[in-house]
N, C-alpha and C positions, 0 to 999 in steps of 0.2 A: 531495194524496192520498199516503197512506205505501206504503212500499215491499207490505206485506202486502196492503192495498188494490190495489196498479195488479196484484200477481201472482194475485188471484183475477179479478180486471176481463178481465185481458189472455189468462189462461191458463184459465179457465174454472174447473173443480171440478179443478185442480191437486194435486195427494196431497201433496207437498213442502209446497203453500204451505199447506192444511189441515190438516195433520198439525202444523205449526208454529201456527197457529193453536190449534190444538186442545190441544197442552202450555201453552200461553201462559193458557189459560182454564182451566186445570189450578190454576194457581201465581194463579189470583183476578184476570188481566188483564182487565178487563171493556172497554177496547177493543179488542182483539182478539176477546172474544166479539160485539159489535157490529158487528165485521167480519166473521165468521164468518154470523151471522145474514144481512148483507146481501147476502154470497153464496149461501146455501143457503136462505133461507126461501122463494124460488118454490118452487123445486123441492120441497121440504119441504111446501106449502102444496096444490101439484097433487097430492102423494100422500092427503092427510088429506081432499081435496074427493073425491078419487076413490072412497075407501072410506066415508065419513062420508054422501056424499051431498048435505048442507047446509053451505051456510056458513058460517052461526052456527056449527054444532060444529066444523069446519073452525078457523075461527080459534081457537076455545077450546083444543084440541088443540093448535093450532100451540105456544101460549102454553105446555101442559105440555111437548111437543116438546123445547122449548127453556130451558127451566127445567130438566129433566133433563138435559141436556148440562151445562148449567154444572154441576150437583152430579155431575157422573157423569164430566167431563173428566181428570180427574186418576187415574183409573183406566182409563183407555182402552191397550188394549192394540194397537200397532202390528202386532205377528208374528199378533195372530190376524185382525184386518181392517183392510183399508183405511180409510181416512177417512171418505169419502163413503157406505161400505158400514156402518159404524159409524152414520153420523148415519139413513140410511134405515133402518138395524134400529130405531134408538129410535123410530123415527116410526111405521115402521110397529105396533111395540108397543103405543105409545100410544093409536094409531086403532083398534087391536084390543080394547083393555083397556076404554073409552073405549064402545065398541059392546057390550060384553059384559055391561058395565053400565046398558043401556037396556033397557028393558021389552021393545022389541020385538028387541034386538040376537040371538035366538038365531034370529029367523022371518027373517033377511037372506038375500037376494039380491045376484047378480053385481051390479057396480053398473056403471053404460053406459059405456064409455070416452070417450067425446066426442071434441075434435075437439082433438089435443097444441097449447099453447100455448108457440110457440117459445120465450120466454122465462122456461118452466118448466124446461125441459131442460135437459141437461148437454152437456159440449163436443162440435159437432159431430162428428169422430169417433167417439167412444164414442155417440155419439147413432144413427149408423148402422150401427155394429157391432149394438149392441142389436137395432136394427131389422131386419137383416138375418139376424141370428142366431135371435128371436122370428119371422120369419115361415118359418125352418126347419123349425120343430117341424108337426107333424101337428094337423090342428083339434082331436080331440082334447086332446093332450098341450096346447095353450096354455089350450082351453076349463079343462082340470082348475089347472092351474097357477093359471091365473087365480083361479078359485074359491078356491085352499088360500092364494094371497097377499093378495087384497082384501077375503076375509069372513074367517079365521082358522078355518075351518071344517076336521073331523078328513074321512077319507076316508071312514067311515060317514054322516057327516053331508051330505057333498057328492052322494053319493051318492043317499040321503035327497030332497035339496032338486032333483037332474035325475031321477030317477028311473032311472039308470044303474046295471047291479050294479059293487056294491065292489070285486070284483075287476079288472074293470077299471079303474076308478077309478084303485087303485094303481097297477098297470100303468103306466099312461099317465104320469101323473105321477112314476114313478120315473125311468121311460125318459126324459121331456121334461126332468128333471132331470139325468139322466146329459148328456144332449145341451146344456144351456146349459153346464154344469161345461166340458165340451173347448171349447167353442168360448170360452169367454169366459179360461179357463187360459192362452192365450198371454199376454193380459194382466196376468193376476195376474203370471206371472212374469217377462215385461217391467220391471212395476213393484218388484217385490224381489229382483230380480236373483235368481232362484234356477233352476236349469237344468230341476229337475223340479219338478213337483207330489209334492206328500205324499199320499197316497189321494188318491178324490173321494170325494162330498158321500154318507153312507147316508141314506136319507129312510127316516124311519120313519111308521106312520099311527097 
């Protein structure tokens, strides 16, 4: 096993060693993009089952997933996301775009979270900050969040589908976003060594 192998094995969804990967798949490495893959496609594959719902689409998805990384690696930009923040944008994209395009993809529902499979996850650490940070937020604020992450759905539309007014809707979901921004911001700047954050996050609907 190469050295890029034992550092995602060893260190989990490591930024150093994905980030390296990720320039590597840039310049046409195609194994390092197979290593890449082999670190991130559970996790990658629990998100697409999550929102997709079936399998079959699930794996079809995984497949664009990962297909747009490789064309898309060479323009990845470090200063505006992390790695691993980068690879869940495109997935999540995908399973959105994906659903949007199904006949029935605009009559969607939350879809059930089931039961987390340990070896979807990312490193424990970051597994229970997540955890402990999501179970901050007020039922509301995750119920909405959730809606606006695993259907792609606007705050009219969410709104629409619980039968909630809009205005709260927003509410909720601005505030639940203000609240993961700080708590999860020690990390970002852990990780880029920068002493403050530049703004946080404005969510528009």
């Amino acid at each position: 096993m190469d050295q890029e192998n034992q550092a995602v094995d060893k260190i989990g969804f490591d930024n150093a060693a994905l980030s390296a990967l990720i320039k590597k798949i840039g310049e046409g490495d195609s194994t390092a993009f197979a290593t890449l893959y082999d670190g991130t496609s559970r996790i990658v594959f629990g998100l697409m089952l999550r929102i997709l719902a079936e399998r079959a689409a699930a794996e079809e998805a995984l497949l664009d997933v990962y297909t747009r990384i490789w064309k898309e690696s060479a323009s990845y930009d470090a200063e505006s996301f992390m790695p691993l923040e980068w690879i869940i944008t495109v997935a999540r994209t995908c399973a959105i775009t994906r659903l949007d395009e199904t006949k029935e993809g605009r009559k969607r529902t939350l879809p059930d979270a089931g039961e987390p499979d340990p070896e979807t996850t990312v490193s424990p650490a970051m597994q229970n900050h997540a955890r402990s940070s999501l179970n901050s937020l007020t039922a509301p604020q995750k119920e909405f969040l959730d809606w606006a992450f695993y259907t792609g759905l606007s705050c009219g539309e969410i709104a629409a589908r619980t039968g909630k007014p809009m205005g709260a809707v927003k509410i909720h979901t601005r505030i639940g976003m203000s609240k993961l921004y700080e708590l999860f911001r020690p990390l970002y700047e852990r990780e880029t060594g920068s002493e403050t954050a530049t703004g946080g996050q404005d969510i528009e609907s």
